[in-house]
N, C-alpha and C positions, 0 to 999 in steps of 0.2 A: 204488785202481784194481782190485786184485784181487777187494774185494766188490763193485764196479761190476759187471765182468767176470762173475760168478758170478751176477747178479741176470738177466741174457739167457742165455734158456733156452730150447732147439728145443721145435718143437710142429711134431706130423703132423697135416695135413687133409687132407682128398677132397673135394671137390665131385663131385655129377653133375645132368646137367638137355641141355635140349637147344633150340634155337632153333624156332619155330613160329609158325605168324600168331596163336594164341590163347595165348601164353606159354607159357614153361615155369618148370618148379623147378629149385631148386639146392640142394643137399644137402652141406650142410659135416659134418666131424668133425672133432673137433680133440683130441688128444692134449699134455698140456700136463705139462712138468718145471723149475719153476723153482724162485724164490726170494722170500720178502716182502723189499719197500723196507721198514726201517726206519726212521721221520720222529722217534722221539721212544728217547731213552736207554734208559729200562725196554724197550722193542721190540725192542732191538738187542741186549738180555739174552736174552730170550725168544722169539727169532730161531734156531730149534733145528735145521727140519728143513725136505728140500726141498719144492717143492709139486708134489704130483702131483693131475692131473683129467683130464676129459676135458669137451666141449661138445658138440655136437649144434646145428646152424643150418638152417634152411630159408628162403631167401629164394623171392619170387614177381617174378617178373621178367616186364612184358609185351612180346609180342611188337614186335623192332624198338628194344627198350630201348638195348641196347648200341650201334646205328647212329644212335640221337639224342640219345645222351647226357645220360637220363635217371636220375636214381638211383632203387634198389628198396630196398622192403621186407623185414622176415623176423623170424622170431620164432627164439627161442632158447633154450637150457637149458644152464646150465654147474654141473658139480660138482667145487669141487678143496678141497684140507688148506689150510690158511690160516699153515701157519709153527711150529706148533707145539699137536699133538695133544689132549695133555691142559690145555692151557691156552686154545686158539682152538675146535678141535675142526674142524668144514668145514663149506663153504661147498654150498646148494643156492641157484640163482639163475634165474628165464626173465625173458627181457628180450624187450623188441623194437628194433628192431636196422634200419640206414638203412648201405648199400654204396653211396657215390657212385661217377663215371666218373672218369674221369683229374683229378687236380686240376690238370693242366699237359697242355695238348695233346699235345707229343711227350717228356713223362715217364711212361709208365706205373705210377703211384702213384696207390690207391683209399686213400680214409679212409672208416675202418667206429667208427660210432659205434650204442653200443648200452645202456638204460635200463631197469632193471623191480625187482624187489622180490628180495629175499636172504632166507633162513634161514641162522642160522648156528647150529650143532647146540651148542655151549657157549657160555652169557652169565656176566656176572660176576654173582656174588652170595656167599651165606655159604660156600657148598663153592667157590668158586671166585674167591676174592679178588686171585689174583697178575692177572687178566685184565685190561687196565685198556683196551680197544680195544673190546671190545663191551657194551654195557648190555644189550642185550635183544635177542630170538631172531629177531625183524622187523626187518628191515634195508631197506637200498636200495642197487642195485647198478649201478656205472655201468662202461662199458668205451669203448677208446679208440683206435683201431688204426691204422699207415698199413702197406698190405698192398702191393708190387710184382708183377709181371706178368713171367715171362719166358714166352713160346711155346717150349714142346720140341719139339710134333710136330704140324703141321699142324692147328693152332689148335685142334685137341682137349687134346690133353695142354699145361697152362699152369703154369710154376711160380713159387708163390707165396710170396715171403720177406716177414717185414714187422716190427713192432714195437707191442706191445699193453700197454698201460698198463690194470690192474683198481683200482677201490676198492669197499671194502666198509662201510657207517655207517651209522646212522640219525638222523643231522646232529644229535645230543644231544636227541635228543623225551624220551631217557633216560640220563643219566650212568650209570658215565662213559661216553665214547665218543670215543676216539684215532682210531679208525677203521683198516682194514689196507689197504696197496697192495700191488699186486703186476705186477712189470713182466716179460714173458716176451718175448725173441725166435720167431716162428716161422716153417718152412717147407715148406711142404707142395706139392700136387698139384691143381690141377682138372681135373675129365674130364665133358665133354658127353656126354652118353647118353641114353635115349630118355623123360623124364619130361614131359609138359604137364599145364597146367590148364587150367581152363576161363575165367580172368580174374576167379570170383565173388569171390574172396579180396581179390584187390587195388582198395587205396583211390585212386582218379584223382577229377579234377576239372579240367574244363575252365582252362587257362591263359589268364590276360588277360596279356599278352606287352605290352599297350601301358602301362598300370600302372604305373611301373618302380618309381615311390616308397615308401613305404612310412613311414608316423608312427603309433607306438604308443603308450597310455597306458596303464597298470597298476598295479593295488594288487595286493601279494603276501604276505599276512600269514602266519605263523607261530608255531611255537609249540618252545623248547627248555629243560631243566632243567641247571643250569649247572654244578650240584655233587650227588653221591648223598646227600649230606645233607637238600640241601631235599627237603620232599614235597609239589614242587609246580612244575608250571613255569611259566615266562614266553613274556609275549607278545612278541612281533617282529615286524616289518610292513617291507616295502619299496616305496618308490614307481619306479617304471621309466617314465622317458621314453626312449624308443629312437626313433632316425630310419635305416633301410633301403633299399638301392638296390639293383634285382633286374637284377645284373650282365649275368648267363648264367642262362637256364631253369634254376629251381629252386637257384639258388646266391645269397644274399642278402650285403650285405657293409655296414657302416655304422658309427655312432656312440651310443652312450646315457648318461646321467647316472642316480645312485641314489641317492635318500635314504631313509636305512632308519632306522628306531626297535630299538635293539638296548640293552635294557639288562641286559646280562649284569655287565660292570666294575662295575656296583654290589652286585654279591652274591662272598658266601667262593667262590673262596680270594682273588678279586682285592682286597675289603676285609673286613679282620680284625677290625675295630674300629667301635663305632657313633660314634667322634667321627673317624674320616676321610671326608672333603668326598666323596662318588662324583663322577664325572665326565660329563658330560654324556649322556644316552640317543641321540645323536641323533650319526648319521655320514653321509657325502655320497663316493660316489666318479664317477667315469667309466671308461668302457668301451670296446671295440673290440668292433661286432655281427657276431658269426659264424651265418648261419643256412643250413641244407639245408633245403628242401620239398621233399614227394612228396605231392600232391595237399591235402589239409585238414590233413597233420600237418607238423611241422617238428621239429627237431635241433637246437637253440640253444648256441651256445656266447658268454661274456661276460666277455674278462679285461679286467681292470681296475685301474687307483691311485685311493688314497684319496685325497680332497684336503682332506676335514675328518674328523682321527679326535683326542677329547679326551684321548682315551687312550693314553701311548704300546705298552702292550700288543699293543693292538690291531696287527696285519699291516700292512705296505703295501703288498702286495699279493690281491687279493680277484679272485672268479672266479665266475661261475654255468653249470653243465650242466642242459639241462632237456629237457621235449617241450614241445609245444606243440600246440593246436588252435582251429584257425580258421572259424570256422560262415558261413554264407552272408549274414549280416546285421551281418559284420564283427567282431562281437563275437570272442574270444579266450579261453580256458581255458588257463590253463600251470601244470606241477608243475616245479619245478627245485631242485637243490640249492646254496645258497648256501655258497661255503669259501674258505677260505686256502689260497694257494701249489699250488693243485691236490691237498693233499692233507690238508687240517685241516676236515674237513666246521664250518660256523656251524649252519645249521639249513636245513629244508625251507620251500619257499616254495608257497602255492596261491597261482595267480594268477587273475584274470579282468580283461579289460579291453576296450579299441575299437583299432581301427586305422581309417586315413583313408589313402584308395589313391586315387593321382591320376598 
C-alpha cells in the first residue's frame, strides 16, 4: 500500500484561452513529482529516484466546442527523469493529444488521451548494461489521463484533479525493451483568458450523424527483435476485424477479433534448444472497441482475451493504444502499439485498411 500510495503524485497546471465564435487556445502546464510503476523485479531494484518534469499543452478548441460536446485537439511536450538517473537517464516526448467532454453527463470527468515519439537520453548498451527497459534512444510515447472539473470562481477559475498513467517503449523494434510506467496524481488550475485562433489549425470534417455503423478490416504488420542476441528482427502482422457503433458524436463503442502472426516463443530465451517443438506462430484474441473522433483522426483504445494462445507464456491478457486516420474514400491509416497488461509493450503495428459505413 505504502508504494501504491508513493507512486500518486501532485502536478501543478494552468490552462488559459478564452471562448469566441472563431475558437480559442488553451495553454496547459504541467508540473510533475512522482514515481515509476515498477512491472518487472530488476525495476523495482533500480527504482531509485522520484520523477520530476514538467509538460507544456496547447489544445485548439473551436468555437462552441464545450456547448456541443465536442472533443478537441492539441499537441504537446513533456520532459521528466524516468526513475533513476544514471541508469534510465530522461525522458523528451511531443505527442498529440485528444481532451474529450464529460464522459457521463452529470459527472464531470474528461479523459485525455495523448500519443507521439519519446527520446530517452540513456539506452542500454556496453557502458550501460544494468538498463534493461530501454534498447534504443527512439521510443514511443503513450499517456493516459481521467482529469475532474470543479468550478471555483464563476467558470473562469476551474479546478482540475485527475489521474495520469505514462509509458515509455519502443514495442522491442530493439531488445531489450521492459519499457517504464509512470502513474502521477495531479491538480491543478484552469483560467480563461484572452487567446483566439483563427480555426486554421484545427482538423474538422463534416459529420454523417446518420452512419452510426461502422465495419473495419485491417492488416497491421510489424516488426520486433526478441532477444539482444539476435541481429536481426522478426516479422509480425496482425489481422483486425472491428465492428463500431457511433453512440454519441464522436464517441465510438463496439466489438473486434485479432489474429496476429507473432513468432517471438520460438526464439532464446523462450527455446534453449534446437530439439524443443516451438509452438505455434499464430494467436487469436477478442476485444472491446474504444474509439474517440475529432474529425479524420481518432484515439483507439483495444482491451482484450486471448482465446488461442499455444503458448502458455504468452499473457491472457493483450491491449492495443493507437491513432488512427480516415481518408474520404474510406480507406484507413493506423499506427498503434500492441502489449500486455497495459504495460509490457509486444511490438508496433502499421496499419492500413477499409471501413463500410452504413
Amino acid at each position: 500500500m505504502a508504494a501504491l500510495l508513493f507512486a500518486f503524485s501532485p502536478r501543478m497546471q494552468i490552462f488559459a484561452g478564452t471562448p469566441g465564435e472563431k475558437g480559442y487556445l488553451l495553454y496547459d502546464l504541467n508540473l510533475h513529482y512522482g514515481a515509476m510503476m515498477p512491472h518487472h523485479d530488476v525495476l523495482e531494484v533500480l527504482n531509485q529516484e522520484n520523477i520530476k518534469g514538467f509538460e507544456l499543452m496547447t489544445w485548439f478548441n473551436p468555437g462552441g466546442a464545450e456547448q456541443t460536446g465536442n472533443s478537441i485537439l492539441g499537441a504537446g511536450y513533456i520532459f521528466s527523469g524516468l526513475g533513476n538517473h544514471e541508469v534510465f537517464g530522461n525522458m523528451h516526448a511531443a505527442y498529440m493529444g485528444m481532451l474529450t467532454p464529460r464522459l457521463i453527463k452529470r459527472i464531470p470527468v474528461r479523459l485525455k488521451i495523448g500519443l507521439g515519439p519519446a527520446y530517452a537520453t540513456k539506452k542500454h548498451g556496453r557502458d550501460n548494461l544494468l538498463n534493461p527497459a530501454i534498447g534504443s534512444h527512439l521510443n514511443a510515447y503513450g499517456q493516459l489521463s481521467l482529469i475532474g472539473e470543479i468550478t471555483v470562481f464563476q467558470d473562469r477559475w476551474v479546478l482540475r484533479p485527475g489521474i495520469s498513467f505514462h509509458h515509455i517503449s519502443n514495442g522491442i523494434i530493439v531488445a531489450p525493451n521492459q519499457g517504464l510506467n509512470l502513474l502521477t496524481f495531479h491538480a491543478g488550475l484552469n483560467y480563461l483568458s484572452g487567446h483566439r485562433h483563427s480555426g486554421a489549425m484545427l482538423i474538422t470534417r463534416e459529420k454523417k450523424v446518420s452512419e452510426r455503423n461502422r465495419f473495419t478490416i485491417m492488416l497491421a504488420p510489424g516488426i520486433k527483435q526478441v532477444h539482444r542476441t539476435m541481429d536481426h528482427q522478426i516479422l509480425t502482422s496482425s489481422f483486425i476485424i472491428d465492428y463500431n457503433f457511433i453512440y454519441r458524436p464522436e464517441k465510438r463503442i463496439g466489438m473486434g477479433i485479432n489474429f496476429f502472426y507473432n513468432d517471438t516463443w520460438a526464439h532464446f530465451p523462450h527455446i534453449t534448444t534446437e530439439d524443443e517443438e516451438p509452438p505455434a506462430p499464430f494467436q487469436s484474441s477478442v476485444h472491446l472497441s474504444l474509439q474517440l473522433d475529432q474529425g479524420p483522426i481518432s484515439f483507439i483504445l483495444h482491451p482484450g482475451l486471448y482465446i488461442y494462445k499455444p503458448s502458455e507464456e504468452t499473457p491472457l491478457f493483450t491491449n492495443r493504444l493507437g491513432v488512427k486516420y480516415s481518408f474520404r474514400n474510406n480507406l484507413v491509416a493506423q499506427f498503434s502499439i500492441k502489449h500486455h497488461w497495459f504495460a509490457i509493450a509486444d511490438y508496433f503495428e502499421w496499419g492500413i485498411g477499409y471501413e463500410f459505413k452504413w
